[in-house]
C-alpha positions as CSV (number, residue, x, y, z in Angstrom):
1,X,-51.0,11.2,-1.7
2,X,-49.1,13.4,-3.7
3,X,-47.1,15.5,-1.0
4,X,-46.1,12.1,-0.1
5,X,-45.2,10.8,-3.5
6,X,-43.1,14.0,-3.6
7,X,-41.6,13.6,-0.1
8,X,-40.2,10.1,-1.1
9,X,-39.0,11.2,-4.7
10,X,-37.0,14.0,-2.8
11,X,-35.7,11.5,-0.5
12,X,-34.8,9.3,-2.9
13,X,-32.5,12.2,-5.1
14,X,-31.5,13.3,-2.1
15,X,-30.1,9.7,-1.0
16,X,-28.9,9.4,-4.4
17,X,-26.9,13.2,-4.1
18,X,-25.3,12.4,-0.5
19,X,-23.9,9.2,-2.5
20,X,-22.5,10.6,-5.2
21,X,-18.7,11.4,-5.0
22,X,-17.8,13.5,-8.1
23,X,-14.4,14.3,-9.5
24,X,-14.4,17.7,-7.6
25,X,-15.6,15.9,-3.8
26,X,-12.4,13.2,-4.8
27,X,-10.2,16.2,-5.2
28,X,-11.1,17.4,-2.1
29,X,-10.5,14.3,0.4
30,X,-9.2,15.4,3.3
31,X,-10.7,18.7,3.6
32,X,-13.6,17.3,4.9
33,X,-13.6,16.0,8.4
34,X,-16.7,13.8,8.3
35,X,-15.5,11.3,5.4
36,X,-12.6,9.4,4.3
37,X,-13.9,9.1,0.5
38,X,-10.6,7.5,-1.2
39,X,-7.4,5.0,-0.3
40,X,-4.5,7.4,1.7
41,X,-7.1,10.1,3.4
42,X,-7.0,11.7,0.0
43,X,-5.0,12.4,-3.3
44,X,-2.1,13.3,-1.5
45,X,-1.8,10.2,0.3
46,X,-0.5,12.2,3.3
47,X,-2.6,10.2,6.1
48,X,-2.9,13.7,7.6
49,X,-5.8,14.7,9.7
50,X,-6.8,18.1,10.8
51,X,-8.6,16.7,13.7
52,X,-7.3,17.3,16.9
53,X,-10.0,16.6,19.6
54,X,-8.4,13.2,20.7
55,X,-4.9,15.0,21.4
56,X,-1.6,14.3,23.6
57,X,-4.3,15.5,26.5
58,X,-7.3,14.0,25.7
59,X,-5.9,10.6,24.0
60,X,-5.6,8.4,27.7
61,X,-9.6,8.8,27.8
62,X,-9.8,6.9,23.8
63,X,-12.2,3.7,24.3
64,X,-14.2,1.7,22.4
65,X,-17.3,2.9,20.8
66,X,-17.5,-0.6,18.9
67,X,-16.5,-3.7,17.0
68,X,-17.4,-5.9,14.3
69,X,-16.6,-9.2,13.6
70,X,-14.5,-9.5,10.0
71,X,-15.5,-13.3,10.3
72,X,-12.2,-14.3,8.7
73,X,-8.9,-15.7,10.1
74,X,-6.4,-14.5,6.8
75,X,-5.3,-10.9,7.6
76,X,-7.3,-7.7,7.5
77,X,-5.1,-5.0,5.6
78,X,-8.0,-3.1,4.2
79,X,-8.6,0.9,4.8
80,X,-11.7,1.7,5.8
81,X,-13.7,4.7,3.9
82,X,-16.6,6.7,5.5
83,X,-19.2,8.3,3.8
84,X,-22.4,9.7,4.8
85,X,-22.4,7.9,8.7
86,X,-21.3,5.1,7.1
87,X,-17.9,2.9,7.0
88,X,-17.2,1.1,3.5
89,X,-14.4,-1.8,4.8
90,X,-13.5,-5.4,2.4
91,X,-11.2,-8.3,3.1
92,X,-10.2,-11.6,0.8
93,X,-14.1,-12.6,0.5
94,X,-16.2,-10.2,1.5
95,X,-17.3,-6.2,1.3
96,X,-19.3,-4.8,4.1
97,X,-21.1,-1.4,4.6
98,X,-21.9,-0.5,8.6
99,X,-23.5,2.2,10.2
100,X,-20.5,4.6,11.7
101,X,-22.0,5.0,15.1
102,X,-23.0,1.4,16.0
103,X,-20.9,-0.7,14.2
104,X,-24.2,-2.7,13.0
105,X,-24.0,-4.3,9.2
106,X,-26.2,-2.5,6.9
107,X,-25.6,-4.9,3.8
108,X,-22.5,-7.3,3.0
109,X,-21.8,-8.8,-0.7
110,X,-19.4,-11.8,-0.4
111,X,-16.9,-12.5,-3.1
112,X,-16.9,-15.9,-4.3
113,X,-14.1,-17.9,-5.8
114,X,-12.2,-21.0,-7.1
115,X,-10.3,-22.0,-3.9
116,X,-7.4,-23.4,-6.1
117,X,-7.3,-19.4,-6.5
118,X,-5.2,-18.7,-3.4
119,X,-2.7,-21.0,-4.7
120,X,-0.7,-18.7,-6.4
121,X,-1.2,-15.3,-3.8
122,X,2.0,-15.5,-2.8
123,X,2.0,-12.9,0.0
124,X,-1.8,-13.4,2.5
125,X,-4.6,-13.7,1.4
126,X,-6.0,-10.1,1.7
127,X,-7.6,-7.5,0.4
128,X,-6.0,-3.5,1.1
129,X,-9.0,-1.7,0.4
130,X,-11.9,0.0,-2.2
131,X,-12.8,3.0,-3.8
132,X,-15.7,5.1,-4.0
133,X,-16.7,7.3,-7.2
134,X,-20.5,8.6,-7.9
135,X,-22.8,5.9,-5.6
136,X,-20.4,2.7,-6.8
137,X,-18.2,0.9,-4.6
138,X,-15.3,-0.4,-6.4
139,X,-12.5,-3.4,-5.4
140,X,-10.4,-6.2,-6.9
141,X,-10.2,-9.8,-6.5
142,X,-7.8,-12.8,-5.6
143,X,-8.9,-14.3,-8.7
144,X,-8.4,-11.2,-11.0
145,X,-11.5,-9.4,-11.2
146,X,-12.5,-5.6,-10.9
147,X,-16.3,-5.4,-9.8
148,X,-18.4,-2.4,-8.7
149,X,-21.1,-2.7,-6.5
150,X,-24.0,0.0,-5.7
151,X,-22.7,1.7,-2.4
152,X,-26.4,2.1,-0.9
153,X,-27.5,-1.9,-1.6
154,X,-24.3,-3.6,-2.0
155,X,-25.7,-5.0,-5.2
156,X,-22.9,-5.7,-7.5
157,X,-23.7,-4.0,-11.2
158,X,-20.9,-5.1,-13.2
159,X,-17.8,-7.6,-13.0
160,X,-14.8,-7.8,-15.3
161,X,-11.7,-10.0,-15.6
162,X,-8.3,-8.6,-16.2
163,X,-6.2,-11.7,-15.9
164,X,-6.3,-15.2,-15.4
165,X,-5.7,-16.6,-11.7
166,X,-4.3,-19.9,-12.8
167,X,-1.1,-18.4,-14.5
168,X,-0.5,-16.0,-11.5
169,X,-2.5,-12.6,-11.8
170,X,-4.3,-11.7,-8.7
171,X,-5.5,-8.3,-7.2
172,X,-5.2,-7.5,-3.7
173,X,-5.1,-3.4,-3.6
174,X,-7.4,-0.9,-3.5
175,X,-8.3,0.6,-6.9
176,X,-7.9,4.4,-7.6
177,X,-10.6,7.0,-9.0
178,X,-8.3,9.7,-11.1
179,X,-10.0,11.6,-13.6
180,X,-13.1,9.6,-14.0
181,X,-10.9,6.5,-14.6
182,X,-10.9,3.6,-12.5
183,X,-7.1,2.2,-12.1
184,X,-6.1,-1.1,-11.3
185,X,-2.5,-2.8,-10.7
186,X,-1.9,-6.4,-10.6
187,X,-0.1,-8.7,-8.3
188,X,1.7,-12.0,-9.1
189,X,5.4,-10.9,-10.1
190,X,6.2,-14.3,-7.7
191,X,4.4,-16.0,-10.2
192,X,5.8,-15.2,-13.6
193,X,2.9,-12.2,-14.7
194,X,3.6,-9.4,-17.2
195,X,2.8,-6.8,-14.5
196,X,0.2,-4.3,-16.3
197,X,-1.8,-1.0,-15.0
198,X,-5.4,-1.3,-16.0
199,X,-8.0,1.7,-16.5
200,X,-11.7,1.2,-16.3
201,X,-15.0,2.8,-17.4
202,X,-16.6,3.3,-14.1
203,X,-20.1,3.1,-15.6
204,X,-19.7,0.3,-17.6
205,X,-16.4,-2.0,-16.6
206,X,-15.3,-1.6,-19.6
207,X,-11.4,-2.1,-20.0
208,X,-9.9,1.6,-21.4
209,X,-6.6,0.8,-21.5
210,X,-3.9,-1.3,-20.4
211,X,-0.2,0.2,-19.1
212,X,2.4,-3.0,-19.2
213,X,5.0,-2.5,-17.0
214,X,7.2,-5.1,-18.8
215,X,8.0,-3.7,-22.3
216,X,7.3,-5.7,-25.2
217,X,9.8,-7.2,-27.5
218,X,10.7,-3.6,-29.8
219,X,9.2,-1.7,-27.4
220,X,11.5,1.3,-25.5
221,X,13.2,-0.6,-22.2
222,X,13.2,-4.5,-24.2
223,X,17.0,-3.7,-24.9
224,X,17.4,-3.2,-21.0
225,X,16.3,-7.1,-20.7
226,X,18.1,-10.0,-22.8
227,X,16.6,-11.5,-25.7
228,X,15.0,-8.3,-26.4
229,X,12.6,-8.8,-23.3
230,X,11.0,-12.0,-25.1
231,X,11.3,-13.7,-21.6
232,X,10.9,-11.1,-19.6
233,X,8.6,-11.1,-16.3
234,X,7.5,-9.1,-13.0
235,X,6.7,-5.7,-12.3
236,X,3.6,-6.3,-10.2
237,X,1.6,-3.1,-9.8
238,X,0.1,-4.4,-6.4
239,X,-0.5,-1.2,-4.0
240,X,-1.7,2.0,-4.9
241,X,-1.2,4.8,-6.9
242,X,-1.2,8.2,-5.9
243,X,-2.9,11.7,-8.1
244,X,-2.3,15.1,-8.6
245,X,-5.2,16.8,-10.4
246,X,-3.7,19.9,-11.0
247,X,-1.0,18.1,-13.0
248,X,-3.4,15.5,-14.1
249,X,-0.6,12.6,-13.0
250,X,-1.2,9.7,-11.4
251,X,1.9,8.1,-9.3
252,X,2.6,4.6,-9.5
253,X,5.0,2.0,-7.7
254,X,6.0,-1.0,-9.9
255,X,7.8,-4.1,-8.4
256,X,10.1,-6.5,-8.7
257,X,11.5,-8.5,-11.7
258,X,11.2,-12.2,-11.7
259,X,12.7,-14.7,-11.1
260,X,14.4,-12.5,-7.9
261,X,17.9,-14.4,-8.9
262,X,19.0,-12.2,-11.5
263,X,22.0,-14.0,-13.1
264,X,19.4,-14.9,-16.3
265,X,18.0,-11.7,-16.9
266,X,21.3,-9.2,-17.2
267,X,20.3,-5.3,-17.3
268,X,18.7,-2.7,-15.8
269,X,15.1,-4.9,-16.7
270,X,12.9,-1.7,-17.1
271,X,10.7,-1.1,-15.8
272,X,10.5,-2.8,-12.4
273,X,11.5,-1.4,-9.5
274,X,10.2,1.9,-10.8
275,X,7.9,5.2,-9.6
276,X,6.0,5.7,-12.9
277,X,4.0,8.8,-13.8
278,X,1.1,8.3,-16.3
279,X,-1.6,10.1,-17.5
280,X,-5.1,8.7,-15.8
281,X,-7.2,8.8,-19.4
282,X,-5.0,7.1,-21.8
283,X,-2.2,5.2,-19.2
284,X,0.8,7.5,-21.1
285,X,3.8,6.6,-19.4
286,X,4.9,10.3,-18.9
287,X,8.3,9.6,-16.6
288,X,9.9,7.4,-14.9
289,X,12.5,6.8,-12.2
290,X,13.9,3.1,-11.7
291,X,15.8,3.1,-7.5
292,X,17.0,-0.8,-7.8
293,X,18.2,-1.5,-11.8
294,X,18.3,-5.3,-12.1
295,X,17.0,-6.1,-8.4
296,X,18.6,-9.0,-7.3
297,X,16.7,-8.8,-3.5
298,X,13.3,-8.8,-4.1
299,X,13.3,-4.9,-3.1
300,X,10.6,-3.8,-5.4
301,X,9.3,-0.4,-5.9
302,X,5.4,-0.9,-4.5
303,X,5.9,1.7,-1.5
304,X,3.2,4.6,-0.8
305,X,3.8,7.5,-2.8
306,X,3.0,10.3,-0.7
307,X,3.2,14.1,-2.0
308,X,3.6,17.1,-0.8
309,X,5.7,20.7,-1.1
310,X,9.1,20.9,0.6
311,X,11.5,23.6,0.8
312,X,14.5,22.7,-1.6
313,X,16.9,24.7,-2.2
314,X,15.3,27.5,-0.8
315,X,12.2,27.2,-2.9
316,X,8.6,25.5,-2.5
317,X,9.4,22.0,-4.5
318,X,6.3,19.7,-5.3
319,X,7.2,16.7,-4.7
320,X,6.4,12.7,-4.6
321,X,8.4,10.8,-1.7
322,X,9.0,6.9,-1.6
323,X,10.3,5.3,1.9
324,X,11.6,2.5,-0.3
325,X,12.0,-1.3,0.7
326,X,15.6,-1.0,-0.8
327,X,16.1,0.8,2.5
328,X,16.6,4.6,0.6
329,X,14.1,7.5,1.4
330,X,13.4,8.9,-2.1
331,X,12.1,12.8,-2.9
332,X,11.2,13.6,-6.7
333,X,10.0,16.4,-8.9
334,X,6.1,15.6,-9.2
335,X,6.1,17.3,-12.6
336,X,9.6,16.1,-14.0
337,X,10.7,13.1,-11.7
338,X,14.4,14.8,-11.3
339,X,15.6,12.8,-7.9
340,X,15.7,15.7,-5.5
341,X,17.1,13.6,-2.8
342,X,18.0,9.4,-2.2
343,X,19.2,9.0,1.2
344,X,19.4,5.6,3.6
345,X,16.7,5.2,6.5
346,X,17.5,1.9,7.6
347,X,20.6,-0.3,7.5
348,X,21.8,-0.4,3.9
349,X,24.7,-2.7,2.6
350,X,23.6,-3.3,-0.7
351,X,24.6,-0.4,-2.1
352,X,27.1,2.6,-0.9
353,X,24.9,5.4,-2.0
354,X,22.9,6.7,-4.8
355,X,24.6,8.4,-7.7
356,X,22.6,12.2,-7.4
357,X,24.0,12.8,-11.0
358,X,22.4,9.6,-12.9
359,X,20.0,8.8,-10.3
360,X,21.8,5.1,-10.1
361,X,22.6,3.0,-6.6
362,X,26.2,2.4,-6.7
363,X,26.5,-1.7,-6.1
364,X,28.4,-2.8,-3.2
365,X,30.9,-5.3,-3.5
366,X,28.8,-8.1,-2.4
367,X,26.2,-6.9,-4.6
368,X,28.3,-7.4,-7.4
369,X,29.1,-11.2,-6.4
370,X,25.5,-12.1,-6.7
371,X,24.8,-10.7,-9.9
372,X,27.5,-11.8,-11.9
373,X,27.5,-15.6,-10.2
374,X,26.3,-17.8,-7.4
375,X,27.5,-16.8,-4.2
376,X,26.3,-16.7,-0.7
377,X,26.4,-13.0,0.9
378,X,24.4,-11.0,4.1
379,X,22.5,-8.5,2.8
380,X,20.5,-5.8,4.2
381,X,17.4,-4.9,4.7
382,X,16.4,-8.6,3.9
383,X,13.5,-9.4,1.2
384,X,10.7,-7.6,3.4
385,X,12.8,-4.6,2.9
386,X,13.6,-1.1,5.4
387,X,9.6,-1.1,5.3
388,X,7.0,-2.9,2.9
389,X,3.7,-2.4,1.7
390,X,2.3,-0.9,5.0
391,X,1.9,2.7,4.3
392,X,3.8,5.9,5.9
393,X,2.2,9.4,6.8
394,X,4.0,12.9,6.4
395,X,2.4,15.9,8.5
396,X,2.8,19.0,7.0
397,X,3.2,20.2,10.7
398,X,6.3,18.9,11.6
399,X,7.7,17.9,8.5
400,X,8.1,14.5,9.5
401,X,7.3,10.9,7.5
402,X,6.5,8.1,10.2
403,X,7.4,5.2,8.6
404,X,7.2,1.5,10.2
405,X,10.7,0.1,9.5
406,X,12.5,-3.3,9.6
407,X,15.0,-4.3,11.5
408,X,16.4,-7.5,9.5
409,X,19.0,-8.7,7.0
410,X,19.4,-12.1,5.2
411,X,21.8,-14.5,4.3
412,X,21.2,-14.9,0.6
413,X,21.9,-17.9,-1.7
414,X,21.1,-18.8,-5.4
415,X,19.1,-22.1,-5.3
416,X,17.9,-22.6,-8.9
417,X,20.6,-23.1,-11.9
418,X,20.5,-20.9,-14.9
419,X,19.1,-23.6,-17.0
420,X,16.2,-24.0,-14.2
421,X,15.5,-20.3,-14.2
422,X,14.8,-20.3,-17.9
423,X,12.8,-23.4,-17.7
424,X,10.1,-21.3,-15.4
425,X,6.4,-21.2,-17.0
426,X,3.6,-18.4,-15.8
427,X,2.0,-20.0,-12.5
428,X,5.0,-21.3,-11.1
429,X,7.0,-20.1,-8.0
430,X,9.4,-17.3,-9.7
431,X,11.9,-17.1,-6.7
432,X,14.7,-19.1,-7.1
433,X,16.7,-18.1,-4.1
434,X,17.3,-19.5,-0.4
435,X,17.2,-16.1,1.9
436,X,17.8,-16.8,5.9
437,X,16.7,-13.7,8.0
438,X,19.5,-12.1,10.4
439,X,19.0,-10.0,13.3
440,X,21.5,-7.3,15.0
441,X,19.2,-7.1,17.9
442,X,16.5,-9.7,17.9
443,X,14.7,-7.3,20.7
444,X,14.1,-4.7,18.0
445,X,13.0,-6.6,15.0
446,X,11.4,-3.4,13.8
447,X,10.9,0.7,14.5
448,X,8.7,3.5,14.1
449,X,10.9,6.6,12.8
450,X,10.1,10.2,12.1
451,X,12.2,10.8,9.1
452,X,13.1,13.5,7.5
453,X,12.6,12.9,3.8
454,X,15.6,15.4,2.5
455,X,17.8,13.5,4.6
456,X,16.5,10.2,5.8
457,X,17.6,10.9,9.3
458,X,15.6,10.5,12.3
459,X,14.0,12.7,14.7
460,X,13.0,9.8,16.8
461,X,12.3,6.2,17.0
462,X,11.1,3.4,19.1
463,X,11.7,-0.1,19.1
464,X,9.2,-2.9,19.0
465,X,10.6,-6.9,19.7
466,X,8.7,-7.7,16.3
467,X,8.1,-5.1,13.2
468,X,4.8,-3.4,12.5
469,X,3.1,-4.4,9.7
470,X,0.5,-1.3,10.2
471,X,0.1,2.0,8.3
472,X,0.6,5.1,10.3
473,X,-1.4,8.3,10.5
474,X,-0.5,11.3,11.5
475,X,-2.8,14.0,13.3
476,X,-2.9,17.7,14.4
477,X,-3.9,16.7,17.5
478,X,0.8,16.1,17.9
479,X,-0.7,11.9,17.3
480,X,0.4,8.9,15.3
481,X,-1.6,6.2,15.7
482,X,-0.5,2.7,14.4
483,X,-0.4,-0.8,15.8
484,X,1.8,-4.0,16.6
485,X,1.5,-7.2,15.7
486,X,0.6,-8.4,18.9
487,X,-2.5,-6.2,18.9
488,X,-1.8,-3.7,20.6
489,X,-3.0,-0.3,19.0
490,X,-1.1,2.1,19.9
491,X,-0.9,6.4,19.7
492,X,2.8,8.1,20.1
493,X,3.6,11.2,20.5
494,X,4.3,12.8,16.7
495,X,7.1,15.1,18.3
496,X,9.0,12.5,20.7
497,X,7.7,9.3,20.1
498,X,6.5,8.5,23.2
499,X,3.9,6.0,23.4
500,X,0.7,7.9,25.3
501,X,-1.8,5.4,24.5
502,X,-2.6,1.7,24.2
503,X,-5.8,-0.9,23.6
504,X,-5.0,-4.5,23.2
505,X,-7.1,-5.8,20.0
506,X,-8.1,-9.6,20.1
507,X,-5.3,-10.2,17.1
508,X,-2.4,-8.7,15.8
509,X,-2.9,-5.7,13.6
510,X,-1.5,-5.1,10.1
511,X,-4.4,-2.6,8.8
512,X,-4.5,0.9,8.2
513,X,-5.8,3.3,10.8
514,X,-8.1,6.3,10.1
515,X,-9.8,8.8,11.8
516,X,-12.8,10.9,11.6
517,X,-15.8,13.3,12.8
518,X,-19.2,12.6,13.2
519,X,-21.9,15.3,15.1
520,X,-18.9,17.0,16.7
521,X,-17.0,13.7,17.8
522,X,-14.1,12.5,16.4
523,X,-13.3,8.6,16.3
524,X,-10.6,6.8,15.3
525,X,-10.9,3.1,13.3
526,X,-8.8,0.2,12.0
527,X,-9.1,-3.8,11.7
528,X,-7.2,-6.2,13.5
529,X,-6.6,-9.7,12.6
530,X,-3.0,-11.1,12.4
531,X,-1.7,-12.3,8.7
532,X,0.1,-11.2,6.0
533,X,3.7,-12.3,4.3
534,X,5.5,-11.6,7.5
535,X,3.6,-14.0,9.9
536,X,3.3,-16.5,7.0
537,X,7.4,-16.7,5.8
538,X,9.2,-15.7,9.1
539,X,9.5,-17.4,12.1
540,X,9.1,-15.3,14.7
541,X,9.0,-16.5,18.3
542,X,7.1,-13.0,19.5
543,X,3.9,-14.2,17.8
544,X,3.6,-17.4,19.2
545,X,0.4,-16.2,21.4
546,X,-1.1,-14.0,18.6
547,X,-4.8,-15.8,17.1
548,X,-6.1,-15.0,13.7
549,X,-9.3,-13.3,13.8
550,X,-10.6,-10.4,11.8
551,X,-12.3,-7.0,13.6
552,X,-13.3,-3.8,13.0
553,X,-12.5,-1.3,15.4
554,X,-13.9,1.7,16.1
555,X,-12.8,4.5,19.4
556,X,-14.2,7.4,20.9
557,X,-13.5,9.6,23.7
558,X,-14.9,8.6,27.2
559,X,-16.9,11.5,28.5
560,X,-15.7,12.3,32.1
């Protein structure tokens, strides 16, 4: 009896040991080919695997090892983590462990809410993702909540509220571990919020510290709004951040001011539109660089911040890199934030260029029309921007960011008076403009580019009749794997861009692939299930035949 009492009290610290992520196994994602423990592969955000078994070779053999059914019709943007043999994937209402191999449910913990809740989510109804930290699985809410749940029973162990749903505050991206702190950004800039950066006591839930991204009246960056900021709204902190241990910095994208018609809120309106460095224990705003000063277009600053060292100047640079929506490919000084390099990806007519000297875009003239008084101009990129939320991945191989892009301008018109625009209360639709999308080439709606970050130019691309709303990743096996959405899921050649591979998924796909190893076999997963701002605001004829319907996905390599 008491070999056996023994046996299970070993089993039970051993269970509880294989769970535990610490500080050190977080700084370490991506070294280890058997799990994907945080959001971006690891720290880095690089989407990078070392994995090369499924290959340019090997890749026309990849089939199916299994699916699970999402059981939801929104949009499934989440990234799935794996840990232990087991995949960690949430949506809008629901977070679900399965077993790795089988793709059977080992324990799911819905998410239950107001529905008058999705009223003010202006963008889907979706969820990007959770975060793992010592046995706890950790997510955010549409109606503004942080919860943690115990990552071997899915029981939740605490729940807190960081704003309140009715006056716009929602939570749709995957929280980030850094330092023992559990950070949080907000989403509702659409709305009217006071966008904020939240850090949490993992144990606990309790609140550390809060990070506004909207400076209070008296407070440095109010003189950069009118009335001393008293009015001032936006800078959503929807996606995810980004860390560097070594410098103890955590890298975040802010968004967009509100309302997007600017011609009530004169200024630079700091600090939207920003990539904002703070310290992970206290939420210290150590630098800051703002791309789009008093955006006008909705171009926000939310992109993947991906790091890594680059050559500049003939010596090793770390660095942060932004494929913004403004339609400039950004490079910074991680420890500093000195722009390195601004350069235009996509079709750009909002601006000329970017001053290297102060950092600043220089306005084109149609710019200027807007911002000074109504007017009706084209624009590009349009409101979804040269790419949006979905993120890129950079190999450290070829040197290359593969970045989904948009193909798509917008007439753009004022639609609310200035009296209107000051009128706006928290809750209510902060837009205020009338934007009609334009197309150059209605066949190409969107590409897949290589870019090279230092100068934005392209090794490759390829065309695709509507954009991809899917992250990329990026393999040593010469692979990026992504997907349409039409379904198909797709892997390209990383050098040439040739597509070598394709599975049609039952929906249209706008998650975020992954890949990794279990007992010497490497797999490769995303979700499918069509939704999203894209297929909810823009007409586009190419979806017609695309059904909501979220799945997990999971491929292997058929053994010949």
């Amino acid at each position: 009896m008491r070999g056996i009492i023994l046996a299970s009290m070993l089993s039970i610290v051993l269970s509880a040991t294989a769970l535990a992520q610490s500080d050190q196994d977080l700084r370490n994602a991506g070294k280890r080919a058997d799990e994907i423990i945080t959001y971006g592969m690891s720290y880095s955000q690089q989407r990078f695997s070392p994995l090369k078994q499924i290959n340019r070779d090997t890749v026309r053999r990849l089939v199916p090892a299994w699916a699970y059914s999402m059981a939801n019709s929104y949009g499934e943007e989440a990234q799935p983590l794996i840990k232990e043999g087991v995949i960690y994937v949430t949506n809008q209402d629901k977070t679900v462990a399965i077993d790795a191999l089988t793709g059977k449910e080992i324990w799911k913990t819905m998410v239950e809410y107001p529905p008058e809740t999705t009223r003010v989510v202006c963008c889907g109804i979706v969820n990007r993702g959770a975060a793992l930290y010592q046995g706890r699985v950790f997510r955010v809410t549409l109606d503004a909540r942080v919860i943690a749940l115990d990552q071997k029973t899915g029981k939740e162990i605490w729940s807190t509220r960081f704003g309140d749903p009715k006056f716009g505050v929602s939570g749709t991206g995957a929280p980030l571990v850094a330092n023992g702190v559990v950070i949080i950004g907000a989403a509702g800039a659409e709305y009217g919020i006071r966008g904020f950066l939240d850090g949490y006591d993992s144990q606990t839930g309790e609140r550390l510290w809060r990070h506004f991204t909207i400076p209070l009246p008296g407070e440095p960056g109010s003189d950069t709004w009118p009335e001393d900021a008293k009015r001032a709204k936006g800078g959503s902190s929807w996606t995810t951040g980004s860390y560097d241990p070594e410098l103890d910095l955590v890298f975040w994208g802010i968004g967009n001011p509100a309302p997007w018609d600017p011609l009530d809120r004169k200024g630079d309106n700091l600090y939207t539109d920003t990539i904002m460095a703070i310290r992970p224990k206290t939420g210290e705003m150590v630098w800051y660089y703002q791309m789009s000063p008093n955006d006008p277009f909705d171009h926000d600053g939310a992109n993947a911040l991906v790091q890594t060292e680059l050559t500049v100047q003939g010596k090793p640079t770390k660095v942060v890199m932004q494929a913004g929506r403004n339609g400039f490919f950004y490079v910074l000084e991680r420890a500093t934030g000195k722009l390195i390099a601004a350069n235009k990806y996509v079709k750009v007519t909002w601006a000329d260029h970017v001053d290297m000297e102060t950092g600043r875009p220089v306005w084109s003239e149609t710019t200027k029309q807007i911002v000074n008084e109504p007017a009706t101009i084209v624009t590009y990129p349009n409101i979804s921007g040269g790419t949006n939320w979905f993120p890129m991945s950079y190999s450290p191989l070829t040197g290359l960011a593969y970045v989904n892009t948009i193909n798509q301008g917008a007439e753009y018109r004022a639609s609310m008076s200035v009296d209107e625009l000051q009128k706006l209360q928290p809750g209510e639709s902060h837009r205020g403009l009338n934007l009609k999308p334009i197309y150059d080439d209605p066949d190409h709606r969107g590409f897949l580019k290589a870019i090279d970050p230092l100068t934005g130019t392209s090794k490759w691309e390829v065309g695709f009749k509507s954009p991809n709303w899917s992250g990329t990743l990026v393999t040593a096996g010469g692979l990026v794997f992504t997907g349409t959405l039409t379904g198909e899921f797709i892997a390209v050649d990383a050098d040439t861009g040739k597509i070598l591979w394709q599975f049609q998924t039952p929906s249209g796909i706008i998650g975020q692939p992954v890949t990794w190893e279990r007992n010497g076999r490497q797999y490769v997963t995303v979700t499918s299930g069509t939704g999203g701002v894209y297929v909810l605001k823009v007409p586009d004829p190419n979806l017609e035949h695309t059904p909501p319907g979220g799945s997990l996905w999971t491929f292997k390599l058929f053994e010949e």
